[in-house]
PLY file of the C-alpha trace (Angstrom):
ply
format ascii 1.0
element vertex 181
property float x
property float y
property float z
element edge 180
property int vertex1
property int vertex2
end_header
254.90 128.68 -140.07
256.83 125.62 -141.16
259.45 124.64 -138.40
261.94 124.88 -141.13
261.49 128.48 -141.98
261.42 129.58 -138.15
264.61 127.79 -138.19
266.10 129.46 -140.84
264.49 133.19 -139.50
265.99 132.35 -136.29
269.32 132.27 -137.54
269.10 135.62 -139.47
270.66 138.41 -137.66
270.37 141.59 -139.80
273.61 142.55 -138.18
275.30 139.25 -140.42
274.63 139.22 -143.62
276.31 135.72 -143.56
273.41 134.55 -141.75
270.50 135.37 -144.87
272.80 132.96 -146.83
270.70 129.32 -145.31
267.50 131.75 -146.47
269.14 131.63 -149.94
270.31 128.16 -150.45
266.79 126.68 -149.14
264.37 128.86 -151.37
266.75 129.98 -154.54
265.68 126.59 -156.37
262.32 127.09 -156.11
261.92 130.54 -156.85
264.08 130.16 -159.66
262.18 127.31 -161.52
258.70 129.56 -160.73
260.21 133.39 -162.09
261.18 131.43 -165.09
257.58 129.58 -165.63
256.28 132.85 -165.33
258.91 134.91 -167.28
260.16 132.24 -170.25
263.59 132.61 -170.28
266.57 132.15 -167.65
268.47 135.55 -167.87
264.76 137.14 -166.93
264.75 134.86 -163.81
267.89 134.80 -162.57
267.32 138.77 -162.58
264.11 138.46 -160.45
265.18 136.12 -157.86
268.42 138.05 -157.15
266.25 141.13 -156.95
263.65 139.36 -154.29
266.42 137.96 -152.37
267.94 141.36 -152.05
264.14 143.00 -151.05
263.67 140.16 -148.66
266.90 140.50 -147.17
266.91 144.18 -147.03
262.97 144.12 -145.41
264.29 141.65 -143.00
267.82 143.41 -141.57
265.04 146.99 -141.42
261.83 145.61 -139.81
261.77 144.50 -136.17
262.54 140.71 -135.10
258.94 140.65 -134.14
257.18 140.55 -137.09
259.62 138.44 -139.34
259.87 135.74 -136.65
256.45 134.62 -137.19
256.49 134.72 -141.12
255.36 132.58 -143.11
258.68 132.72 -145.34
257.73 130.34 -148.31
254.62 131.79 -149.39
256.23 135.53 -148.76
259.26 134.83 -150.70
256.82 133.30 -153.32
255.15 137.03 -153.64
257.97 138.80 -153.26
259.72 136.80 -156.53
255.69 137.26 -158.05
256.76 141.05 -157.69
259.54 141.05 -159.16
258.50 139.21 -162.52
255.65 141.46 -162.57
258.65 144.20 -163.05
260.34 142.96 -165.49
257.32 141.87 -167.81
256.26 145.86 -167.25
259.28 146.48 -168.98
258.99 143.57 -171.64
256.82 141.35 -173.62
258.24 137.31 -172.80
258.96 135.31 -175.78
257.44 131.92 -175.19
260.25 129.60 -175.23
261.14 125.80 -173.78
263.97 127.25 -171.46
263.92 125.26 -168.18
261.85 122.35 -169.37
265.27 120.68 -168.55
267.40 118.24 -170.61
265.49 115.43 -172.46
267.52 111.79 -171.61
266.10 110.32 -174.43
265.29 110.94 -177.93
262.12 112.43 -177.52
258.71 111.30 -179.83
257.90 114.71 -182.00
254.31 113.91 -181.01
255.29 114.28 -176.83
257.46 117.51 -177.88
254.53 118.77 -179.53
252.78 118.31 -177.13
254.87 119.81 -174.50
255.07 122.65 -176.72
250.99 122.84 -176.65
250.78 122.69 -172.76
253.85 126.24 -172.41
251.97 127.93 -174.95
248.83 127.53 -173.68
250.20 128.16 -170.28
251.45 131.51 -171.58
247.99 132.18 -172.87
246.75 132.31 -169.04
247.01 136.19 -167.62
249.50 136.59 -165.17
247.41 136.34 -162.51
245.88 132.99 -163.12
248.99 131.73 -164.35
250.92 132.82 -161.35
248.10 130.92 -158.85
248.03 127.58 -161.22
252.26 127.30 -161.09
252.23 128.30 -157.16
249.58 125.90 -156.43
249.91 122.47 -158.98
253.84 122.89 -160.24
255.12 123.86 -156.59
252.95 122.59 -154.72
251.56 125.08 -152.07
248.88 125.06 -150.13
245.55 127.07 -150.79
246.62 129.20 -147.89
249.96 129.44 -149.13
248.67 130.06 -152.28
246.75 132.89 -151.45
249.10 134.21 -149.14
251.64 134.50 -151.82
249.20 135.93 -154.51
247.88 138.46 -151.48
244.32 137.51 -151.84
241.79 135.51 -149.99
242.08 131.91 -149.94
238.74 131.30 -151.57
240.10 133.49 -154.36
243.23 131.50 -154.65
240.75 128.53 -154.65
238.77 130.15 -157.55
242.12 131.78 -159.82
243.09 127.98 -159.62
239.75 126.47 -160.55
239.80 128.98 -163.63
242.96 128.98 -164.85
242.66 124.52 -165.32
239.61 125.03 -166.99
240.74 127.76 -169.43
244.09 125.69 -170.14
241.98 122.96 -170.69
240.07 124.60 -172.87
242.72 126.34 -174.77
244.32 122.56 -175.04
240.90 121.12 -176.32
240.94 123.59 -179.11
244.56 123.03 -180.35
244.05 119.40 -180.32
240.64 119.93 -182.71
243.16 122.26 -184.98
245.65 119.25 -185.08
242.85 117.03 -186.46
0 1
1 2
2 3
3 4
4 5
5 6
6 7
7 8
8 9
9 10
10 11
11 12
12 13
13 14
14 15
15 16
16 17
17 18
18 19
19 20
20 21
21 22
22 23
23 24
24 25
25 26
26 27
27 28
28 29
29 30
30 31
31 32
32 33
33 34
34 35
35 36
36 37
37 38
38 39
39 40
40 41
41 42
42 43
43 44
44 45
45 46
46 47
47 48
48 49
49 50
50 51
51 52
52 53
53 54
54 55
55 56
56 57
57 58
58 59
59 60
60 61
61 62
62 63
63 64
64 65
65 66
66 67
67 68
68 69
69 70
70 71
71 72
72 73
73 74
74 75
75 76
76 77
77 78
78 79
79 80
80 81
81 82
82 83
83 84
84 85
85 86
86 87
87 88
88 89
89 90
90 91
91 92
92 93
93 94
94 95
95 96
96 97
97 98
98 99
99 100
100 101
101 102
102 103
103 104
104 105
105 106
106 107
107 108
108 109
109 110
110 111
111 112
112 113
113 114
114 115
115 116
116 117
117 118
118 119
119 120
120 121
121 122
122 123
123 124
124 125
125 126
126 127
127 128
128 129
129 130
130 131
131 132
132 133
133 134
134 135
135 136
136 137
137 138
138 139
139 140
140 141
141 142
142 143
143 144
144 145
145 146
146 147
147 148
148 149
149 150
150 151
151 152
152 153
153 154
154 155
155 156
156 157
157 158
158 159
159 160
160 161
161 162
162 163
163 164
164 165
165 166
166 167
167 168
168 169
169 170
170 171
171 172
172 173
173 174
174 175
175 176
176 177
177 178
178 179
179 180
């Protein structure tokens, strides 16, 4: 466990909800930019985190102190918000949209937004499950073991969802780029 997070489960009493609030402000960033790489659009996201904030929260104030103090709270927040888009797109089919690319400070060349547009789509192409390990793993930057803690699977599958998912968005990249010619 990261010092950070046993400093931040330390504080939690489940007798203060005051006290989940540091839990909040360290991780609601992070989960937000990954339910809405998985999901497409903010609304959608916004949704999921508050619902895995209110799970984790609510697991934490029932279960006892011993077995939250020695969790591993990025990766479990990380499945927890996983869970929660997984909801939602039960309920839904995403439109694939640019939301939370995040404001262009220049006048862009049509070529790189083309691009850009390229690289979502044929993110979105991925299945949930490979896209989910590729985002944990390159975009946010988690370990393997965090990876696979997160995705609840071996680390040697995280290793391999990973491995598969570049090579089939490389793939699915290769062929749009022979279209364009």
């Amino acid at each position: 466990m990261e010092r950070d997070d046993a400093h931040l489960l330390q504080g939690f009493r489940r007798e203060d909800p005051d006290t989940f609030t540091p839990i909040v402000q360290a991780y609601q960033g992070q989960m937000l930019a990954f339910a809405l790489r998985i999901l497409g659009n903010l609304p959608d996201a916004e949704d999921a985190v508050q619902d895995a904030f209110l799970r984790a929260y609510r697991w934490l104030s029932s279960a006892p102190p011993a077995r939250w103090r020695s969790l591993r709270l990025r990766p479990w927040l990380y499945r927890i918000t996983l869970n929660e888009c997984r909801r939602l797109l039960g309920r839904r089919r995403p439109a694939v949209t640019l939301d939370g690319i995040g404001p262009l400070t220049h006048d862009p060349d049509p070529r790189d937004v083309l691009l850009l547009r390229k690289v979502v789509d044929a993110l979105h192409t991925l299945g949930l499950r490979h896209r989910s390990a590729l985002l944990l793993r390159v975009v946010h930057g988690l370990s393997y073991e965090e990876t696979a803690d997160a995705l609840g699977v071996p680390v040697g599958t995280a290793k391999s969802l990973v491995h598969r998912a570049l090579v089939r968005l490389q793939r699915s990249l290769g062929e749009a780029r022979e279209e364009a010619l």
